[in-house]
DOVORO-130599 format. One record per residue: residue number from 1; residue in one letter; x negated, y negated, z negated of N, C-alpha, C in turn. Coordinates in steps of 0.001 Angstrom, whole numbers, plus 524288, in hexadecimal, padded with zeros to 5 digits. Example, Ala and Ser with C-alpha at 12.3 -4.5 7.8 and 13.67 -1.06 7.14 Angstrom:
+-----+-----+-------+-------+-------+-------+-------+-------+-------+-------+-------+
:   n : res :   n_x :   n_y :   n_z :  ca_x :  ca_y :  ca_z :   c_x :   c_y :   c_z :
+-----+-----+-------+-------+-------+-------+-------+-------+-------+-------+-------+
:   1 :   A : 7CC7A : 8163A : 7E188 : 7CFF4 : 81194 : 7E188 : 7CC70 : 80CE4 : 7E188 :
:   2 :   S : 7CDCE : 808CA : 7E458 : 7CA9A : 80424 : 7E41C : 7CD9C : 7FFE2 : 7E142 :
+-----+-----+-------+-------+-------+-------+-------+-------+-------+-------+-------+
//
This chain:
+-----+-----+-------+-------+-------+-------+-------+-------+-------+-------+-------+
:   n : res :   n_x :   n_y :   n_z :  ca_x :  ca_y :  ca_z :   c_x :   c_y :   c_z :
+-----+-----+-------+-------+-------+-------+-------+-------+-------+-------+-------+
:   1 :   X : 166CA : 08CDF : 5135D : 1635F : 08E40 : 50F0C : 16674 : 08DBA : 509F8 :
:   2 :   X : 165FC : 0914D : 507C2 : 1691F : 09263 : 5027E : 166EB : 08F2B : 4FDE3 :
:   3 :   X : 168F3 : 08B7F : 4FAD3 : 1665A : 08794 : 4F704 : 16410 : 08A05 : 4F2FE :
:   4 :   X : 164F9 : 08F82 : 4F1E9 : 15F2A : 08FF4 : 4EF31 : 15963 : 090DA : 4F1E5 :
:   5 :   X : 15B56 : 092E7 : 4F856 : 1559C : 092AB : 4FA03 : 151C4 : 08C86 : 4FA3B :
:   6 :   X : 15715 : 0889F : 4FC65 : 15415 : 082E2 : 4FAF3 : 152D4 : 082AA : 4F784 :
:   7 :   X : 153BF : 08336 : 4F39E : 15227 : 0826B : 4EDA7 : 14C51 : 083F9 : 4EEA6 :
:   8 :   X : 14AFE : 088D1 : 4EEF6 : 14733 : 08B58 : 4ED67 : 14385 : 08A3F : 4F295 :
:   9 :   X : 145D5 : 08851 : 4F6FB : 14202 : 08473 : 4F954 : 14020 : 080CD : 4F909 :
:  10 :   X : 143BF : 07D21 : 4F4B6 : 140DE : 07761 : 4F1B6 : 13E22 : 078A5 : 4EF5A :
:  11 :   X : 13F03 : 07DAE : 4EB71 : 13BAA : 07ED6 : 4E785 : 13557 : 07F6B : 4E9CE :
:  12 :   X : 13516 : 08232 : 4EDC9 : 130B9 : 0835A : 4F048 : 12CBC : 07EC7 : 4F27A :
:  13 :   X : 131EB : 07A9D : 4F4BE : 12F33 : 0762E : 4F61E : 12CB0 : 07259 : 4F184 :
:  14 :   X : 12FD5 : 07298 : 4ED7E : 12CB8 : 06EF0 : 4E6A8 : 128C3 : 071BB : 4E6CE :
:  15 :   X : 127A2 : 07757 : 4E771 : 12359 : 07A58 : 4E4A2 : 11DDC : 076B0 : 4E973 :
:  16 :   X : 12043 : 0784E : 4EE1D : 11CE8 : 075B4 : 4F0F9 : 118F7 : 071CC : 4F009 :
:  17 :   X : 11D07 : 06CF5 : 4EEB6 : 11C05 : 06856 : 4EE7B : 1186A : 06830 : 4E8BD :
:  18 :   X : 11BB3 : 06A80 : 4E4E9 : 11926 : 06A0C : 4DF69 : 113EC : 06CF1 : 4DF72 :
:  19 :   X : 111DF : 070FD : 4E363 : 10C83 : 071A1 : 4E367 : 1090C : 06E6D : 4E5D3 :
:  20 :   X : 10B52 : 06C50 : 4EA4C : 10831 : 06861 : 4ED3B : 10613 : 0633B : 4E8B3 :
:  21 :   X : 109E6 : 06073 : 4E4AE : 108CB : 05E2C : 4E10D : 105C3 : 06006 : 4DF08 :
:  22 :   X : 10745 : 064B3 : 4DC91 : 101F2 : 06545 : 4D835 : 0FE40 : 0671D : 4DB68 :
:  23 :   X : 0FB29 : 06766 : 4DE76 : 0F76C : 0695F : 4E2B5 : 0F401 : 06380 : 4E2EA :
:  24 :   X : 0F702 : 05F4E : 4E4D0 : 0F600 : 05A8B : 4E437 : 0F3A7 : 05897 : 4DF35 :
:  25 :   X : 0F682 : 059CD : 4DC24 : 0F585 : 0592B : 4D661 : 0F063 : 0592C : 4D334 :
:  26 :   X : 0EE40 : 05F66 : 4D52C : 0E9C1 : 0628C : 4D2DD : 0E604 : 05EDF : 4D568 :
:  27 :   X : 0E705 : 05E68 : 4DC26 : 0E33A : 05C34 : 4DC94 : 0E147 : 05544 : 4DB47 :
:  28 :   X : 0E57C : 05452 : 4D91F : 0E371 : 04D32 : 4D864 : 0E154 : 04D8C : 4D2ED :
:  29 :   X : 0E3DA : 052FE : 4D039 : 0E2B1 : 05209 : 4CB4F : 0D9E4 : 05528 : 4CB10 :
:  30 :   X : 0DA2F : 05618 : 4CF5E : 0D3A2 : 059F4 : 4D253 : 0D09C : 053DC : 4D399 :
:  31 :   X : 0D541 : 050EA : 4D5A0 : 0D145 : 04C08 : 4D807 : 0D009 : 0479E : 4D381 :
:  32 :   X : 0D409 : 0476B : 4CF22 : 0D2EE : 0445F : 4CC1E : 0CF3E : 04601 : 4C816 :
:  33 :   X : 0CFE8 : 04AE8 : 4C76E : 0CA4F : 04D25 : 4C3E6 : 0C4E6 : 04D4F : 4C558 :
:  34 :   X : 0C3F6 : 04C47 : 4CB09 : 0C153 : 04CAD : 4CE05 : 0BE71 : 0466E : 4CF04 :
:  35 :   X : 0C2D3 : 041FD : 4CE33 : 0C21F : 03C48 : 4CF2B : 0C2E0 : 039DC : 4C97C :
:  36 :   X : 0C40F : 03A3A : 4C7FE : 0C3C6 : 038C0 : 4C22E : 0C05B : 03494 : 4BFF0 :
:  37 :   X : 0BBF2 : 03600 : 4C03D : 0B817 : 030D6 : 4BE51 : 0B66B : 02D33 : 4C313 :
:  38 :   X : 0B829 : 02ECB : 4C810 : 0B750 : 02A5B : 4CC1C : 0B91E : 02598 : 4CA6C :
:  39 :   X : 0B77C : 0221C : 4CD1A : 0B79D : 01D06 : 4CBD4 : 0BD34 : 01AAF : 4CDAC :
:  40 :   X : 0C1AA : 01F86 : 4D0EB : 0C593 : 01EEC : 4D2F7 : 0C971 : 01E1A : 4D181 :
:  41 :   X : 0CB1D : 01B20 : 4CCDB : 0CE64 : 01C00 : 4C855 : 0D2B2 : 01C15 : 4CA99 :
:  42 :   X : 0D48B : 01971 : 4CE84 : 0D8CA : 018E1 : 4CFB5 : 0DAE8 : 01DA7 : 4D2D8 :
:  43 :   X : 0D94A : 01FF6 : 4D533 : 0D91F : 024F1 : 4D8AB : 0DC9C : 0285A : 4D49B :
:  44 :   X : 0D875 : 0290A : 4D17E : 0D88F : 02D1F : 4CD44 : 0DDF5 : 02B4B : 4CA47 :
:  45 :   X : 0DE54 : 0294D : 4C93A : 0E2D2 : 0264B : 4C64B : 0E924 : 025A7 : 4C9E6 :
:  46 :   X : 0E7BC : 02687 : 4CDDB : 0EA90 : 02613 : 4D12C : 0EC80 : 02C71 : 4D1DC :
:  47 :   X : 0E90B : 0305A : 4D40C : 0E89E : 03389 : 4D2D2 : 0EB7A : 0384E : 4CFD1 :
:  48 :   X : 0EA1A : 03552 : 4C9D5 : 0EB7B : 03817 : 4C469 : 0F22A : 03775 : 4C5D0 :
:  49 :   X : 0F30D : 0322E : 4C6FB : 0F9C5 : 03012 : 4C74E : 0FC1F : 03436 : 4CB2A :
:  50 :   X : 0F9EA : 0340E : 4D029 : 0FCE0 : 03A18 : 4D314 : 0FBF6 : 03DDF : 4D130 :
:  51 :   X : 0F98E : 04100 : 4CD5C : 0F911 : 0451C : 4CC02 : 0FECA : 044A5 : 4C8AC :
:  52 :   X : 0FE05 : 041FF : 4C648 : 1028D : 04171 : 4C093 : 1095D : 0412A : 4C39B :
:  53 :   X : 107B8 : 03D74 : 4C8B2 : 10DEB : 03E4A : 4CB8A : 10F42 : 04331 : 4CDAE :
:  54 :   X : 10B0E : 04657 : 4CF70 : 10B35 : 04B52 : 4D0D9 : 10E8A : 04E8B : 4CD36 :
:  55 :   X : 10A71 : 04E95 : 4C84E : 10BAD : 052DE : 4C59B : 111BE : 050A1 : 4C3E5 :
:  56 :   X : 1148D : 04C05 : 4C360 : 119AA : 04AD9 : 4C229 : 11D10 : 04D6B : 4C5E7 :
:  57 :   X : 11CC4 : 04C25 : 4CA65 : 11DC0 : 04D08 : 4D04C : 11E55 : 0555B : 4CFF7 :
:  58 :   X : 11B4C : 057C5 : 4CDF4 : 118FD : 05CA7 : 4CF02 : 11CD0 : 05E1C : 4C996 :
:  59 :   X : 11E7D : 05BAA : 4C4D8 : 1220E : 05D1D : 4C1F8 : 126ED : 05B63 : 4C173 :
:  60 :   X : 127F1 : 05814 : 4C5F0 : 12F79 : 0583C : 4C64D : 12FF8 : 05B2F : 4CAF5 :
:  61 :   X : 12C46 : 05CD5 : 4CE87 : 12E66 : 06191 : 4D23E : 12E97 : 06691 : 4D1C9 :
:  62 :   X : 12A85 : 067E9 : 4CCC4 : 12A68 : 06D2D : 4C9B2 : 12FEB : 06D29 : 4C5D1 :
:  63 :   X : 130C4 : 0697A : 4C4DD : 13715 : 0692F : 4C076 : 13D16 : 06823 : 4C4EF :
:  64 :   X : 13A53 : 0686A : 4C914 : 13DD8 : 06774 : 4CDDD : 13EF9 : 06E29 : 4D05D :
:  65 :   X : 13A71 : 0713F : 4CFEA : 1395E : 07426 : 4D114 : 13CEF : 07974 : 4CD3B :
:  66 :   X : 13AF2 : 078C4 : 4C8A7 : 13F89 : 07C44 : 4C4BF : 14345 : 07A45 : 4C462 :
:  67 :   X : 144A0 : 0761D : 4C48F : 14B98 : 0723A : 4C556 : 14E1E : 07778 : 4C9B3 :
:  68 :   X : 14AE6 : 076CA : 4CF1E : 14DC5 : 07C37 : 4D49D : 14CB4 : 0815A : 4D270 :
:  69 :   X : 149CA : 0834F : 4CF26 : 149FA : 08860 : 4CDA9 : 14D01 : 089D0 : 4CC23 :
:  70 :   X : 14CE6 : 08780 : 4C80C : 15395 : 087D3 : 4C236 : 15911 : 0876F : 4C74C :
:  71 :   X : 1580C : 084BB : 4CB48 : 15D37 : 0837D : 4CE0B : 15E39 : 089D7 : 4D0C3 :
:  72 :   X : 15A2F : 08A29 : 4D12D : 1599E : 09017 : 4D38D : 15D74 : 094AC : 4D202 :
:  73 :   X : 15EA9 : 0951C : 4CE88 : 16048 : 09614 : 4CA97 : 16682 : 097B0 : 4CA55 :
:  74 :   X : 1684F : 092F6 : 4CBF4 : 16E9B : 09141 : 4CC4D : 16FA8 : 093E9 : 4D16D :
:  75 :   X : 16CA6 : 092AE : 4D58A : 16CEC : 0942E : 4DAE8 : 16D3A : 09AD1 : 4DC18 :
+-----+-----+-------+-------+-------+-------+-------+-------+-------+-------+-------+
//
């Protein structure tokens, strides 16, 4: 396999992964709007904290992601 096709098979695999995150995402951010005034504070709070690692998580693999594009490039 020729290293730009790997390339553009990692690339495919971040895209993967980085939708599965934000997929995850929408929905905690569906469950916490949804749980919000429960008496569950901690849930929710708990919650809010994976959403926020997500979306960190979901923007160094998108900047990971144009990092292999641009490499694309050279190749």
């Amino acid at each position: 396999m020729a290293k730009i096709d790997r390339v553009k098979e990692f690339i495919n695999y971040l895209k993967v992964i980085l939708v599965f995150i934000l997929a995850t995402d929408v929905g905690l951010v569906g469950w916490i709007a949804n749980h919000y005034d429960d008496e569950k504070l901690f849930l929710v709070s708990l919650a809010l904290v994976v959403v926020l690692v997500l979306l960190l998580i979901a923007v160094i693999i998108n900047k990971k992601i144009i990092k292999d594009i641009k490499s694309l490039e050279d190749l």
